[in-house]
C-alpha positions in Angstrom: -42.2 38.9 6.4 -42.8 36.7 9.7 -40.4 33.7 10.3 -41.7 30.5 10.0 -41.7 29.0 13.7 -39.3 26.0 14.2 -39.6 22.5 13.3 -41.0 20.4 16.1 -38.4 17.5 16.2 -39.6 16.1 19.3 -40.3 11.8 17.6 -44.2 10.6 18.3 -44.4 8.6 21.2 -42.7 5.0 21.1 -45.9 2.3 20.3 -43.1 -0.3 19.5 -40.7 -1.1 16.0 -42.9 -2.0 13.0 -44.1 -5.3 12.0 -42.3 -5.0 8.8 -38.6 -4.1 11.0 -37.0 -7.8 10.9 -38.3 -8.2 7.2 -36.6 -5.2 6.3 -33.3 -6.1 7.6 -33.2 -9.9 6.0 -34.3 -8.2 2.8 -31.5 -6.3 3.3 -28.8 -8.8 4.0 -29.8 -10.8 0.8 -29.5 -7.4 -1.2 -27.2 -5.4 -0.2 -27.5 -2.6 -3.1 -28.6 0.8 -3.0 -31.6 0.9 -5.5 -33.1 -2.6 -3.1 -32.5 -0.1 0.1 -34.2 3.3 -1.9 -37.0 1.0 -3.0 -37.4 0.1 0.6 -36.4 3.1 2.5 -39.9 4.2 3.3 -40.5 0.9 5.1 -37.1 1.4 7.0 -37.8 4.9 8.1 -41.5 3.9 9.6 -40.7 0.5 11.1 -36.6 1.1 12.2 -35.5 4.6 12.2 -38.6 6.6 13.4 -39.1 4.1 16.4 -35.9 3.8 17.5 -35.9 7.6 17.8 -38.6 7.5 19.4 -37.6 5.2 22.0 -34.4 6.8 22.8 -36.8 9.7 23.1 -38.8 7.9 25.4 -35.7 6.5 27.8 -33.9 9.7 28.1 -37.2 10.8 30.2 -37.8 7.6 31.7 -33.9 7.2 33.2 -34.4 10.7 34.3 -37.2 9.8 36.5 -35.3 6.7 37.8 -32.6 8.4 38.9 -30.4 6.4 35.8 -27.4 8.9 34.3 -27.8 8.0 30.7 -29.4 10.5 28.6 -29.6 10.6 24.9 -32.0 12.2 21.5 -33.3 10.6 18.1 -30.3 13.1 16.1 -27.4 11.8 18.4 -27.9 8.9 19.2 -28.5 6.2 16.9 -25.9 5.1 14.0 -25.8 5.1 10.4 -27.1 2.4 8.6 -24.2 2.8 5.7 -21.0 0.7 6.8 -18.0 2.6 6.7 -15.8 -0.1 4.2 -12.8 2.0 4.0 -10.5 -0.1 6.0 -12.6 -3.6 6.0 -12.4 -6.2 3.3 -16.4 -6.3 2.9 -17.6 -4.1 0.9 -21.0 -4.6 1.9 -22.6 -0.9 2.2 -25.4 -1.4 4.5 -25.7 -3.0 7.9 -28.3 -5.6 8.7 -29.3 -4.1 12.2 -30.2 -0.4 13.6 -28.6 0.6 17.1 -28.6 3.4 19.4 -26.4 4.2 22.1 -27.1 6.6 24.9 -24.4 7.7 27.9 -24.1 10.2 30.7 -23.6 13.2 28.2 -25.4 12.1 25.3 -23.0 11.9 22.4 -21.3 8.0 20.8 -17.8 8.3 22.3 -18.2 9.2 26.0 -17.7 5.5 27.7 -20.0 3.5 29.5 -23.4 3.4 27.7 -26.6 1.2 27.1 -27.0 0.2 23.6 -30.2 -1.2 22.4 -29.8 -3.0 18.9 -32.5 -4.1 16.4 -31.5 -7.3 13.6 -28.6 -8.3 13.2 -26.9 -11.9 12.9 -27.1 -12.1 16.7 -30.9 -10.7 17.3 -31.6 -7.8 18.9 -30.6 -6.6 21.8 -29.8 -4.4 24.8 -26.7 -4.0 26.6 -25.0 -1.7 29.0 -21.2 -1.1 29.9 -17.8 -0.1 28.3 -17.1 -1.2 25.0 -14.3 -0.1 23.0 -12.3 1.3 25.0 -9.0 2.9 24.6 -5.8 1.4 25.9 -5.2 3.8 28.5 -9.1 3.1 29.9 -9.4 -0.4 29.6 -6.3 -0.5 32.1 -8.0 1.9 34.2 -11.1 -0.5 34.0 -8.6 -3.4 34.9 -6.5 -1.4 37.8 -10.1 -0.6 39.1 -11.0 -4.2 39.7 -7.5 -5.2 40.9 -7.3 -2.5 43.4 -10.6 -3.1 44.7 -11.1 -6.6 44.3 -13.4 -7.0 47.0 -15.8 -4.4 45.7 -15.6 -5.7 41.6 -16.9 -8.7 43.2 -19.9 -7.5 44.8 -20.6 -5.6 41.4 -20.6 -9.3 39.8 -22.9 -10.7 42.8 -25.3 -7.7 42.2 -25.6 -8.3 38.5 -25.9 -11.8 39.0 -28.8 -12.1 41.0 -30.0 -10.3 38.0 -29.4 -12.9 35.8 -26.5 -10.5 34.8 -22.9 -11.4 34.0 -20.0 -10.1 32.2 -19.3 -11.4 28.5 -15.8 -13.4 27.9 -16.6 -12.7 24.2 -13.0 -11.3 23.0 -11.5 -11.9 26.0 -7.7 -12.5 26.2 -6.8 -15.9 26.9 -3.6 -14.8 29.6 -3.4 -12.3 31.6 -2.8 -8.9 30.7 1.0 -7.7 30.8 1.0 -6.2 35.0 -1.3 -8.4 36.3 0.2 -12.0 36.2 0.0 -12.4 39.9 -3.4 -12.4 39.9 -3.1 -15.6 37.9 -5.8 -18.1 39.9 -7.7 -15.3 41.8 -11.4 -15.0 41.9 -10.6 -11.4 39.4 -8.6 -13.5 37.1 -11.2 -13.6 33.9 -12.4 -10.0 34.9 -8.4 -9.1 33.9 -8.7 -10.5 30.9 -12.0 -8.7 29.6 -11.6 -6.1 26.5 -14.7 -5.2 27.3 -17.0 -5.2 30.8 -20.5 -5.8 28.8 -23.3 -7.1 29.9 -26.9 -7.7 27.9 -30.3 -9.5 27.3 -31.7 -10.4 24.0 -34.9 -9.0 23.0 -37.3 -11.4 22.0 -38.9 -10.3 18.2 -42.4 -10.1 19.9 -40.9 -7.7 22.0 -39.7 -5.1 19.9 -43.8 -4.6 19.1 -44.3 -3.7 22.7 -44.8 -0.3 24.0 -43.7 -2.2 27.2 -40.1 -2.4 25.8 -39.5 0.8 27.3 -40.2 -0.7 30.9 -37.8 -3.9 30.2 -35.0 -1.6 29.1 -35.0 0.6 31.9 -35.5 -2.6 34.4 -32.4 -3.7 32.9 -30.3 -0.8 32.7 -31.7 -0.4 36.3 -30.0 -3.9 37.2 -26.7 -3.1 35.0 -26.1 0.4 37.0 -23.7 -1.1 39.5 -21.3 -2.3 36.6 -21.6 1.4 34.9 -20.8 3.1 38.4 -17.7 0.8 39.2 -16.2 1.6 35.7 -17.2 5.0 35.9 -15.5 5.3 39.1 -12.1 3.3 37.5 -11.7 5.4 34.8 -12.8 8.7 37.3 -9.9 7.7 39.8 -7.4 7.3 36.7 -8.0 10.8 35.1 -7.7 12.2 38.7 -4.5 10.6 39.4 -3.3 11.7 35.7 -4.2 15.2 36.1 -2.5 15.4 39.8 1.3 14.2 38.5 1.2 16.5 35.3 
């Protein structure tokens, strides 16, 4: 008996979220049970989850040709829409947004990354950098911009003729333990970041654009010089770890 030949799961071509996307996700926020979501999960896989697979599809190829190191596919990439409650105090079991991250080998944990984000309280989104990292990397992140101070700030003057600039959201109020003499320099409030993040909104009109794929890259394009100074950080760091062991 012949095998049956493989699945194609190569997405359809990104032609933009659905119409009914945003609806879905304030419908969801308002009722958050699981017979509203399997009454509506058709609605979310056409107009959320299939295009966002699709456009992860469609930037993998696209930051190839622009020379951009983030790659990424429609299995890995995006997260689940189920909350995991185990450890927070809501309960709720859905979130109100869809995002997908992609990085230099593809998988969620790797860091430095462009995340693209669909709903939400906040709006959508797209934003590139290091979020989340551990400890031990976010002082490599800081030792990289202390060390080479001069060079952070050309990163900062690259991304802001952009209209780019690193977020202060969650950022320490003093000075990180080891870097108190850098109280009143030009790095100070780079020392303090928990995370070196920056990002654009995406208007709603926008997520119905085939063109989205063209503003992502353009910005992920203009956010590269942040990725390559933290990649370089945390590079460094490893190097020096690995030579003393």
């Amino acid at each position: 008996m012949a095998r049956k030949p493989p699945a194609d799961t190569t997405p359809p071509p990104f032609a933009g979220f659905g119409a009914g996307a945003l609806p879905f996700f304030a419908g969801l926020a308002a009722n958050q049970t699981r017979d509203w979501f399997l009454e509506h999960k058709a609605a979310y896989e056409r107009d959320v989850k299939g295009p966002l697979g699709s456009l992860v599809h469609a930037l993998a190829f696209a930051f190839a040709a622009h020379d951009i190191p983030l790659t990424g596919d429609a299995k890995r990439s995006l997260f689940r829409l189920n909350r995991d409650v185990r450890f927070s105090n809501d309960k709720s079991p859905y979130k109100t947004n869809a995002g997908a991250v992609m990085t230099r080998d593809g998988t969620k944990t790797t860091l430095g990354m462009l995340y693209v984000q669909v709903g939400g309280d906040e709006g959508s989104l797209m934003a590139v950098g290091f979020y989340g990292a551990e400890p031990k990397d976010l002082a490599a992140l800081r030792h990289g911009v202390a060390d080479r101070a001069e060079q952070w700030l050309d990163v900062v003057a690259q991304l802001a003729e952009a209209g780019l600039a690193p977020s202060m959201g969650n950022a320490l109020t003093r000075l990180p333990k080891g870097f108190e003499d850098h109280a009143g320099s030009p790095i100070a409030d780079a020392l303090k970041l928990r995370n070196f993040v920056v990002s654009r909104p995406i208007a709603p009109e926008d997520l119905q654009r085939v063109e989205l794929i063209d503003d992502i890259v353009d910005f992920t394009a203009a956010a590269l010089p942040l990725l390559r100074f933290g990649w370089s950080a945390l590079d460094r760091a490893r190097g020096a770890a690995e030579a003393i062991r």
